[in-house]
C-alpha positions as CSV (number, residue, x, y, z in Angstrom):
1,X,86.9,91.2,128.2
2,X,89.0,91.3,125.3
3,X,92.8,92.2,125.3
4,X,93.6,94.6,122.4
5,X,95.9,96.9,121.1
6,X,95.5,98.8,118.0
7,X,96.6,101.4,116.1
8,X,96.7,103.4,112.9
9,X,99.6,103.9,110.5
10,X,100.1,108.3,110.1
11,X,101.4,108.3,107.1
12,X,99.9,107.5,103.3
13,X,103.3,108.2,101.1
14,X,105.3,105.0,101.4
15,X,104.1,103.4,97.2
16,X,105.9,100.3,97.0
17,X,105.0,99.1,100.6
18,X,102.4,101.0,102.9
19,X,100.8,100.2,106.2
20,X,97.1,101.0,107.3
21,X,96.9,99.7,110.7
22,X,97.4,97.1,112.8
23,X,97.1,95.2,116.1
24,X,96.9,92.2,118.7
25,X,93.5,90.8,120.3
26,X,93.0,88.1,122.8
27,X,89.3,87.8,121.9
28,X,86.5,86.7,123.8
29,X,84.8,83.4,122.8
30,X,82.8,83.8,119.8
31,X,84.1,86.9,119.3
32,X,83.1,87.7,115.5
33,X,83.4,90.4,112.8
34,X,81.9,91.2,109.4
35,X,80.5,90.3,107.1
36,X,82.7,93.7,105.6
37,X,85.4,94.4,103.0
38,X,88.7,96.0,103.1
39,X,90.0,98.3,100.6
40,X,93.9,97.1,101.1
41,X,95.5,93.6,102.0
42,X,95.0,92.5,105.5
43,X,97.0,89.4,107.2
44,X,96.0,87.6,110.6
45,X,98.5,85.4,112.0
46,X,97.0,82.9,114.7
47,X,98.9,82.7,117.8
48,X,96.6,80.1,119.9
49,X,93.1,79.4,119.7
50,X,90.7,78.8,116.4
51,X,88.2,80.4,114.7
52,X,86.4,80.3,111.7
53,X,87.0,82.0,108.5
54,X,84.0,82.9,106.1
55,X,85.4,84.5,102.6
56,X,84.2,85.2,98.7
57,X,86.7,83.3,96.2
58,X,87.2,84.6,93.1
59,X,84.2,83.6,92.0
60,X,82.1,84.8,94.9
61,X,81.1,82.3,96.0
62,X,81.4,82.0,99.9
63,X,83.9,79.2,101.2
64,X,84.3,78.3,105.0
65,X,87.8,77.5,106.5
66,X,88.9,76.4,110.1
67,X,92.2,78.0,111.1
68,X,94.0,77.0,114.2
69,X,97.2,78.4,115.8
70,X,100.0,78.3,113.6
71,X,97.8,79.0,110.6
72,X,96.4,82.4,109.1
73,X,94.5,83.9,106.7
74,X,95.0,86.9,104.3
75,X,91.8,89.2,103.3
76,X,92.1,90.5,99.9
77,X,91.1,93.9,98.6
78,X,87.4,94.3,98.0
79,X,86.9,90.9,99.7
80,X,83.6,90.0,101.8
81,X,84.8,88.2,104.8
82,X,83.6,87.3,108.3
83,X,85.1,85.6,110.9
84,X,84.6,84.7,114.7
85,X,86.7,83.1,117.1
86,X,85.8,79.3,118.5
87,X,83.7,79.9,121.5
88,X,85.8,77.5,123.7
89,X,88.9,78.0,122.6
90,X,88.9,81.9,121.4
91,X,91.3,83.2,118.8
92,X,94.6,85.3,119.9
93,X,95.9,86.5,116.9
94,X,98.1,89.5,115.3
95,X,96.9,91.4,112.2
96,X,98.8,94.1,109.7
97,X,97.5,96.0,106.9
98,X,99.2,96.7,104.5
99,X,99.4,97.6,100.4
100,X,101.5,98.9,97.7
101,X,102.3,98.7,94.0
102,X,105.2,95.3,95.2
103,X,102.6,93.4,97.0
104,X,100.7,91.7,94.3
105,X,103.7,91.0,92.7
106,X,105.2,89.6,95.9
107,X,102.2,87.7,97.0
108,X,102.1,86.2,93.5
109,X,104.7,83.9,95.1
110,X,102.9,82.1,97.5
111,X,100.1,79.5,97.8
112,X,98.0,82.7,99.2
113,X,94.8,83.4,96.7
114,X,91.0,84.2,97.1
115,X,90.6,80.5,96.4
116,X,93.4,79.9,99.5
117,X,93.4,82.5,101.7
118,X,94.6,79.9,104.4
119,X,98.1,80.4,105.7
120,X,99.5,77.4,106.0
121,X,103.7,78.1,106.6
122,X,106.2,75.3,105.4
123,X,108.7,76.6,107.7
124,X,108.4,76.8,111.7
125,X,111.5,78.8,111.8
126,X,110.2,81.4,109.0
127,X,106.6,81.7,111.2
128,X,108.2,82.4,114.2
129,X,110.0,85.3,112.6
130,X,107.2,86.6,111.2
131,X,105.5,86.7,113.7
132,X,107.9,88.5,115.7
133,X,108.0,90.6,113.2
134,X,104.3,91.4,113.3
135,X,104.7,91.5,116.9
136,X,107.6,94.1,117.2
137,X,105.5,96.9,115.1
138,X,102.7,96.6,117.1
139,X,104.5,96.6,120.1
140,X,106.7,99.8,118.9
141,X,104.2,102.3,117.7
142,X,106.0,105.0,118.4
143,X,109.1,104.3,116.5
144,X,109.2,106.4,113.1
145,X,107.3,105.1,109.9
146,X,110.5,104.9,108.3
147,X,111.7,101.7,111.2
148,X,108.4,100.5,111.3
149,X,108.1,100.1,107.4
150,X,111.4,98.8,107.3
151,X,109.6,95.8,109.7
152,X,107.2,95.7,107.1
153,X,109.1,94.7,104.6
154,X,110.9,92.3,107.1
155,X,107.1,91.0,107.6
156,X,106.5,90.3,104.1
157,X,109.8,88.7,103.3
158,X,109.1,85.9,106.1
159,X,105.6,85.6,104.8
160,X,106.4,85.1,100.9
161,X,109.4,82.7,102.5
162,X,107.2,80.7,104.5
163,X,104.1,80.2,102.2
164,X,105.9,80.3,98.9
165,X,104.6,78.7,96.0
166,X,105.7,75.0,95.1
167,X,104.6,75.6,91.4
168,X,107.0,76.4,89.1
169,X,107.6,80.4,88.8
170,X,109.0,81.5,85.4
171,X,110.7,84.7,87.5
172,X,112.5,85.9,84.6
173,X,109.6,86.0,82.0
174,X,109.8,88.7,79.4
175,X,106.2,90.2,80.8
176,X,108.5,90.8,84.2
177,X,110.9,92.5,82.3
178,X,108.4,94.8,80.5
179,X,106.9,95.8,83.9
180,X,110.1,96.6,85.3
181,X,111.2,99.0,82.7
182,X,107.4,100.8,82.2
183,X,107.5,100.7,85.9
184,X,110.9,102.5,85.5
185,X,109.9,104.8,82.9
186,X,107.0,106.1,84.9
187,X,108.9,106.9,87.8
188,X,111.6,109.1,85.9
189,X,108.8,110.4,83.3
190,X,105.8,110.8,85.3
191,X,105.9,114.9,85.5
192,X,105.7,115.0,81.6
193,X,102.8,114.6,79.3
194,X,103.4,110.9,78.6
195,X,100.8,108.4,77.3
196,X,100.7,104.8,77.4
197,X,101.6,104.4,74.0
198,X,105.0,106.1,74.3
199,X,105.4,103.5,77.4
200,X,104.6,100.4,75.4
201,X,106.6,101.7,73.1
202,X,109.4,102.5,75.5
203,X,109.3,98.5,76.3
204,X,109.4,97.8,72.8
205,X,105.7,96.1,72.2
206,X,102.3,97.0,70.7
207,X,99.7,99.0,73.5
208,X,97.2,96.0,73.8
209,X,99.9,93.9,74.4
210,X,101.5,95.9,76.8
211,X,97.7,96.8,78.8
212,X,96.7,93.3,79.1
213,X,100.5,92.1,80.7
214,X,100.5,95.3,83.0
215,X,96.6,94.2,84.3
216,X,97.8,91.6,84.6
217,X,100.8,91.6,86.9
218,X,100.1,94.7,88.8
219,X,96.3,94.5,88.9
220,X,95.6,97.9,87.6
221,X,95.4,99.3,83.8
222,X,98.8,101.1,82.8
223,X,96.4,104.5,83.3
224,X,94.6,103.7,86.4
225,X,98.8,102.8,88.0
226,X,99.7,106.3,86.1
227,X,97.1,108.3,87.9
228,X,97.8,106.7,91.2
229,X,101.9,107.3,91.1
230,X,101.0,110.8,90.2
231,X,98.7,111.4,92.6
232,X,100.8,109.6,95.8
233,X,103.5,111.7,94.4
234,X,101.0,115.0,94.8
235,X,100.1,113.9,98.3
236,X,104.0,114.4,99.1
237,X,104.0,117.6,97.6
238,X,100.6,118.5,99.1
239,X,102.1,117.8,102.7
240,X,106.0,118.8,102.5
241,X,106.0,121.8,100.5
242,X,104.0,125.6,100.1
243,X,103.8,124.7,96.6
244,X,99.9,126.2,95.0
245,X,97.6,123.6,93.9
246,X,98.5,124.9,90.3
247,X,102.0,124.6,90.7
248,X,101.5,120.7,92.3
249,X,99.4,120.1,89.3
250,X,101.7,121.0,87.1
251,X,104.6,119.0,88.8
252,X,102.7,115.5,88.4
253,X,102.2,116.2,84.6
254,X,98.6,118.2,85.1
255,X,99.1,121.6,83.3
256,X,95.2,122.1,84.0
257,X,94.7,122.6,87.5
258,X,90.7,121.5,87.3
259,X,91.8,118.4,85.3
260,X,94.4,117.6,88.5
261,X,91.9,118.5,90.9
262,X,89.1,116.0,89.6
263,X,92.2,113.8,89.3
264,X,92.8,113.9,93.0
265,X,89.3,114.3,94.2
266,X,88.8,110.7,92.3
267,X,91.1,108.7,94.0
268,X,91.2,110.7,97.5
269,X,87.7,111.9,97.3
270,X,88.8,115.2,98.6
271,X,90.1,117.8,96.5
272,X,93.5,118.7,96.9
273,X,93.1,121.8,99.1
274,X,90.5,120.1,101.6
275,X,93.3,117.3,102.0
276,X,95.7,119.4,102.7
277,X,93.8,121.0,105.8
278,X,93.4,117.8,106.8
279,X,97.0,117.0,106.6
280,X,98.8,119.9,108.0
């Protein structure tokens, strides 16, 4: 029988770096899963054993990759993977979930892609803290989600370290800088009745412009990343405060409650009442 641990992350309201779930298995030869897709980033790390790694590149076309201990592989949003352990020597591995509006942005950094999902560390020293990094959140469950995202972020640090890119990265491009201050601007403006235009404008460049290089770097339209800081920001409200659905609305920059409603309903599939029943 398999050894596992697993667990859930509680809490949705960390935007910059979230966690979904995550775990440890010892599998059992041949152990397999998929084919499936995940709707967030998820990262195995490879402590002994191989196994087999079946994934969609960018173009979707499916690519097959050995991994062996020391190695991993990252899953990509949307992806269809499957993957099963070597039935000799089975896989023991360590996975996290995890997403946020940083992540592309960090992961941007390393060799890691749909076409190279293979993790292949230049460091020892790096993987090992990594991996004890992985290790010590699932190992500590019941520590609060404000010390297990801080490990999170200790996770992801090691992990850009260790696989970063050996291509030339133009960090201080002007595109980074426009990001940075529409990011900015949404964050301090995102109650009001802003558009995108007044962003793009805000940065100082025409709308196109400014959608294609948001797309771009963050992987969602400047509207789409609107709509979700607005409604993660509801979800806090939803949960901390006795605030009406109305008066939430209107804090997020929805004076019409229905418009905020279908808003939410959208992105959470629940309306805003039924979620927060189900998140008393």
């Amino acid at each position: 029988m398999s050894n596992l641990l697993f667990n859930i992350f509680p809490h949705e309201n960390f935007i910059d770096l979230g966690m979904y779930q995550y775990g440890y298995e010892q599998c059992d030869p041949g152990h397999s899963f998929g084919p499936s897709a995940r709707n967030h980033y998820l990262f195995h790390y490879i402590i002994s054993g191989t196994g087999t790694l079946m994934a969609d590149n960018a173009d979707g076309v499916t690519q097959t990759y050995s991994i062996k201990s020391g190695q991993g592989f990252l899953i990509f949003p949307k992806q269809i993977v499957t993957y099963y352990a070597d039935p000799k020597l089975p896989w023991e591995y360590v996975w996290i979930e995890f997403d946020g509006l940083k992540v592309k942005e960090l992961l941007d950094l390393t060799e890691l892609s749909k076409d190279a999902p293979v993790y292949r560390p230049h460091s020892k020293d790096l993987r090992g803290q990594m991996m004890e990094e992985m290790l010590y959140i699932v190992h500590h469950a019941d520590e609060s989600s404000f010390h297990l995202i801080g490990h999170l972020y200790l996770f992801l640090d090691y992990l850009t370290r260790s696989s970063k890119s050996t291509r030339l990265i133009q960090s201080s491009k002007m595109s980074d800088y426009y990001i940075k201050e529409a990011i900015h601007y949404i964050e301090q403006n995102f109650q009001n009745d802003i558009s995108i235009e007044e962003i793009a404008s805000v940065c100082g460049i025409n709308r196109s412009y400014f959608g294609k290089i948001f797309h771009s770097s963050i992987g969602r339209s400047p509207q789409e990343f609107l709509m979700h800081y607005r409604m993660a920001k509801a979800t806090e409200l939803l949960k901390l405060t006795s605030l009406s659905i109305a008066e939430i609305g209107s804090a997020v920059g929805y004076e019409n409650q229905l418009h905020f409603s279908r808003a939410f309903k959208s992105i959470y599939g629940l309306s805003p009442r039924e979620w927060r029943n189900q998140h008393k």
